[in-house]
Structures are given as C-alpha cells and as structure tokens.
C-alpha positions in Angstrom: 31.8 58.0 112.2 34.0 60.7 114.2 36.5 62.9 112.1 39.6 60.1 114.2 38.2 57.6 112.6 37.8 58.9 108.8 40.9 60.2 108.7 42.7 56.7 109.7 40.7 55.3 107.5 41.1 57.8 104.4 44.7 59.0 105.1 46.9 57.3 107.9 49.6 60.1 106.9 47.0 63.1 107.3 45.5 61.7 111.0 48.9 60.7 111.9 50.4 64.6 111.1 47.4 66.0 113.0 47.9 63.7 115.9 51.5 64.8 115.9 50.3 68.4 115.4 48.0 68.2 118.4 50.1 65.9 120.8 53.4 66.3 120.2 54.5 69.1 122.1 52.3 68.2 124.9 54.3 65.2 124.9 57.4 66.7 124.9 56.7 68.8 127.8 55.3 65.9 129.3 58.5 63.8 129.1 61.1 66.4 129.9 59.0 66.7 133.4 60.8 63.4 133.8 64.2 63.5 132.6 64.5 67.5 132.5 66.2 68.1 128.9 64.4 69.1 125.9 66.4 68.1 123.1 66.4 64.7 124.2 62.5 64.8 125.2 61.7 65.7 121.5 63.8 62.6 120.5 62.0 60.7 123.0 58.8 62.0 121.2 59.4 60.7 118.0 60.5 57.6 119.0 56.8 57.0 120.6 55.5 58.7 117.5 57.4 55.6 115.8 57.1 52.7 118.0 52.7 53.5 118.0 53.0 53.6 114.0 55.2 50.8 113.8 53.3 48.4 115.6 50.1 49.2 113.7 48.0 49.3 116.9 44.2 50.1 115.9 42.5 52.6 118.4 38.8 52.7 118.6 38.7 56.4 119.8 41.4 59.3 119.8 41.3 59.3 124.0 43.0 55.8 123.8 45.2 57.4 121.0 46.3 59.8 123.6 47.0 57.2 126.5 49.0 55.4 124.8 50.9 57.8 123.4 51.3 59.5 127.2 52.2 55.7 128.5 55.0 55.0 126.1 56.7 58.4 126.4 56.9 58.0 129.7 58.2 54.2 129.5 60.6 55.7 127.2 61.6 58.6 129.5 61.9 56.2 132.3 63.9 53.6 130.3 66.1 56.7 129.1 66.8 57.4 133.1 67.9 54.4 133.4 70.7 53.8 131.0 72.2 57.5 131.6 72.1 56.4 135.1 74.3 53.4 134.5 76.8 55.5 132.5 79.3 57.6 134.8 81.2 60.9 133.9 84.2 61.7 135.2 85.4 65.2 135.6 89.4 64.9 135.0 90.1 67.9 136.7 88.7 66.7 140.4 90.5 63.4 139.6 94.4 64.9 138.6 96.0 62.3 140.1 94.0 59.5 136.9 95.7 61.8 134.3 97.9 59.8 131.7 101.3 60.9 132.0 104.2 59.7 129.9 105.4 56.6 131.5 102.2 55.5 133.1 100.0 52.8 131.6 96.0 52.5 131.6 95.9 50.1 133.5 98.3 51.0 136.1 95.6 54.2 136.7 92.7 52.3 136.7 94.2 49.1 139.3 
C-alpha cells in the first residue's frame, strides 16, 4: 500500500494537510492564471480544498487526487469570471452628470 493511501486511511487530517502542503500553492498559481488576482485565487483554493473534502470522494491514487483538485479550481475560477462579469462598476467621476444632487430623485437619474 503507497504512503496516499495509509495516510487516508490512518489520518484523513494528516493526508489532507500534506495534500494542501504539496498542492496548494500550485493551485493557487494555477487559478490566478485565470482570473489574475491572488487573494481571491487563495480563496478559490480553499474552496476546492472544501468542496473535494466535503463530498468525501475516495481516490484510488494521489494523480487522480491531483486532477481533480486542478479541474475544480479551475471550474471555480471560471464560475468566479463569470459572476464578476455580470456585476458592473461605475466610475462616478466619468459619469458627473448621474451624481445625486439635492432635488433630484434616483430614479429620475437612472430613467
């Protein structure tokens, strides 16, 4: 039996900490190749750290570990491009004419 295996079977909190160890960064690096900012790559990270250990999935060998791991950071990087795409900043000083003044109305900017 390979040292993967033992350890998930002894100590799912010692093979999970060395996965993290051994993966996580590479993951991180991985994902903000994608999306291009870091603190939100390490989120993204944990969250696939989270979704594999909350699903329970049983892996035969550490390679399928891995691509796993790689597939649903990037599913998660990808679904993270997506909803910040949908959401839409607006830069008040290139638009001075929106800005609220005193006997305007909300709606009366935005109609």
């Amino acid at each position: 039996m390979n040292e993967y295996k033992r350890n998930l079977i002894e100590d799912t909190n010692y093979s999970l900490e060395n996965l993290l160890v051994k993966y996580g960064n590479k993951l991180v690096y991985f994902i903000n190749n994608i999306i291009h900012n870091m603190t939100v790559s390490e989120d993204l990270m944990e969250d696939s750290f989270v979704q594999i250990v909350l699903k329970k999935k049983t892996f035969k060998d550490e390679s399928k570990f891995r691509i796993y791991l790689f597939k649903t950071g990037r599913n998660k990087a990808l679904n993270y491009l997506k909803r910040s795409s949908l959401i839409r900043f607006e830069n008040l000083e290139d638009n001075e004419e929106k800005i609220i003044d005193e006997k305007s109305s909300i709606e009366d900017i935005y109609i």
